[in-house]
C-alpha positions in Angstrom: 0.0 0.0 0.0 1.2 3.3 -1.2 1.6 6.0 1.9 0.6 9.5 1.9 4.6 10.6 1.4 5.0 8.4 -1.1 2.5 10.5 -2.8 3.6 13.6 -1.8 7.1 13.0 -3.0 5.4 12.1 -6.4 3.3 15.0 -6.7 4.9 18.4 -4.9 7.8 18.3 -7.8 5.4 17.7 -10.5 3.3 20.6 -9.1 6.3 22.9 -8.7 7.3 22.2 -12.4 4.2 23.1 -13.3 3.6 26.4 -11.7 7.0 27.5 -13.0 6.0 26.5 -16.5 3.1 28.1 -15.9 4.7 31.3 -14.7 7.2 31.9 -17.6 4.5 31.4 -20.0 2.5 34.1 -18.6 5.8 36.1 -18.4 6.8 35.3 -21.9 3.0 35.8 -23.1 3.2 39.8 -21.7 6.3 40.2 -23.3 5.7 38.7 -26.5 2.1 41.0 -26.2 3.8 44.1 -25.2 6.5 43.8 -28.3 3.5 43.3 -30.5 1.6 46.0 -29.6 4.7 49.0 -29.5 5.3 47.3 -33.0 1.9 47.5 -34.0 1.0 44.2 -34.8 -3.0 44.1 -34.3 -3.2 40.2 -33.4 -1.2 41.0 -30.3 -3.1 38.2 -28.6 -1.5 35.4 -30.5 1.6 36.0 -27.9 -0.9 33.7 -24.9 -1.8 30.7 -27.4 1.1 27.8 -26.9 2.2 27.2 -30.5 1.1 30.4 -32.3 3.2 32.5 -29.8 6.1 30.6 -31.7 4.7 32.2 -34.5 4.7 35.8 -33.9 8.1 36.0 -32.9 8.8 35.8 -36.9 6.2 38.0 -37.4 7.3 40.6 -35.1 11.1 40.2 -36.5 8.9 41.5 -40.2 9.5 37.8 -40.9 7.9 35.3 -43.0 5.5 33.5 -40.3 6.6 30.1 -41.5 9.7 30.4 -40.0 7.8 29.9 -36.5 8.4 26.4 -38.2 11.9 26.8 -37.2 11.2 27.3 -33.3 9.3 23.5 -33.4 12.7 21.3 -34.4 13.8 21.5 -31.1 10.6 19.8 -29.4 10.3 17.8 -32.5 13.9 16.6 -32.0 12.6 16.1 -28.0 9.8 13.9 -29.1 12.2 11.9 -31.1 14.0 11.3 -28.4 11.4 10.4 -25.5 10.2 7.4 -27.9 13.8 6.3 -28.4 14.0 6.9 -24.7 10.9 4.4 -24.3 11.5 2.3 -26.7 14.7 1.4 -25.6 14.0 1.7 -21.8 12.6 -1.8 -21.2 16.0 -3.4 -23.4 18.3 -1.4 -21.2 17.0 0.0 -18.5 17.5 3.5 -16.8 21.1 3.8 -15.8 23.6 6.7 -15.7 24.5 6.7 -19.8 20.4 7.1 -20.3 20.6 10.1 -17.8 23.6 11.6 -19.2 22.0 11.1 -22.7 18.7 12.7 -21.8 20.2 15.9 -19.9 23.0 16.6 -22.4 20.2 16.2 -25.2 18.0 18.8 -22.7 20.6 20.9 -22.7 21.6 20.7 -26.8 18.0 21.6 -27.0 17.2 24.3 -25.0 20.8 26.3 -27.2 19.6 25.1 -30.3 16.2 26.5 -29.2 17.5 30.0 -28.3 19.9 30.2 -31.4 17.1 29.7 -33.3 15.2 32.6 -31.0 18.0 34.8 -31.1 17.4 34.8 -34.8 14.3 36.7 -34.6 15.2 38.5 -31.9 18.0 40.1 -33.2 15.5 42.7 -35.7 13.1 42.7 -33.2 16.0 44.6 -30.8 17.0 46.6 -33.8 12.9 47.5 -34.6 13.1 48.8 -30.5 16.1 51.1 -31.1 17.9 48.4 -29.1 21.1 47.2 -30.0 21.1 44.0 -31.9 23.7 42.5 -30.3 22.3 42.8 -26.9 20.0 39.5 -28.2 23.4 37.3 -28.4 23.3 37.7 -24.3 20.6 34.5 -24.0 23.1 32.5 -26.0 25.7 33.4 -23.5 24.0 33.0 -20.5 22.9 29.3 -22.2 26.9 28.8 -22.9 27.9 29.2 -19.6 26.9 26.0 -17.7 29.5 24.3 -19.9 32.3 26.0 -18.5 30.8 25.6 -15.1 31.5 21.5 -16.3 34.5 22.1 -17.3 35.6 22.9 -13.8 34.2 20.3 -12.4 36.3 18.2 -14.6 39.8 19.8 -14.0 38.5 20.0 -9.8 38.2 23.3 -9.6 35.6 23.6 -7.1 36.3 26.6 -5.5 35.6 28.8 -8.7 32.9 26.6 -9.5 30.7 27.8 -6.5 31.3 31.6 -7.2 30.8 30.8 -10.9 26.9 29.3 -9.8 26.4 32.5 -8.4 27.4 34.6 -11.2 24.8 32.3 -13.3 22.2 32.9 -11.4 22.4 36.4 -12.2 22.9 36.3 -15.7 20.2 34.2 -15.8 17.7 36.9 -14.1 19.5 39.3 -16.3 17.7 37.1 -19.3 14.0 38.3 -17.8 15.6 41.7 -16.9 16.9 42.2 -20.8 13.5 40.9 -22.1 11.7 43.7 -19.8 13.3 46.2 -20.9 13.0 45.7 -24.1 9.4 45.2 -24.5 8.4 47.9 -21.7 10.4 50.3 -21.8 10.9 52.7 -24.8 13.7 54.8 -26.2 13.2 58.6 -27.8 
């Protein structure tokens, strides 16, 4: 018989992910809105329906809207993987490799993902009297955990504890640069 903390472990991390997802997307879904509006795109509300918000990004970089096409390899590439995942998880089981596999695919993913979005955002910075190059910063910020593994490897662990500090700022600075952008306007 399953106990009531056996359920609770199961439940309060699955909960937490999904008020987080459910957070950014309502973040991202005012940006996205705000952007369209100051560039006066009249379907502004696209930016709160899942896939179409993929869409207007394109659209807002004055676009073709079929290159919101591009932003769904990454998720298609996911899927891919998750039935290779299953497929292959009864033959050999879930051990380290699998994990390795499915975080360092997580993690090709989510810079593929914002390579792609850093695309469109570049024009869309240039459109707000931004500079352009201010959009390469989410690439950056996405870069970075990979030198944090690279000391880990040579056993540097000293730097490696500042250096998770310093990422959690840059990461904020992510929301921060996004803010500014869509809310605040230059003369």
């Amino acid at each position: 018989m399953t106990s009531y903390l056996e359920y609770t472990t199961m439940i309060v991390p699955f909960l937490s992910i999904l008020i987080w997802t459910i957070l950014i997307h309502v973040y991202f879904a005012l940006v996205l809105q705000s952007l369209a509006k100051k560039l006066k795109y009249k379907k502004s509300g696209l930016a709160w329906i899942p896939i179409a918000n993929g869409f207007l990004l394109p659209i807002l970089a004055k676009k073709n809207w079929k290159y919101g096409f591009l932003l769904m390899i990454p998720w298609l590439m996911l899927g891919i993987a998750v039935i290779y995942f299953i497929i292959g998880l009864p033959k050999y089981g879930l051990g380290l490799g699998a994990l390795i596999f499915i975080i360092a695919m997580l993690y090709f993913l989510a810079i593929l993902e914002t390579a792609i979005a850093t695309f469109f955002l570049w024009p869309i910075f240039k459109l707000r009297k931004y500079p352009s190059w201010l959009s390469l910063y989410f690439i950056l910020v996405l870069l970075l955990p990979a030198v944090k593994i690279g000391f880990r490897i040579i056993g540097n662990t000293s730097f490696e504890l500042i250096f998770s500090g310093i990422y959690i700022i840059l990461f904020i600075g992510c929301f921060v640069l996004l803010s500014i952008v869509a809310w605040n306007d230059i003369k």
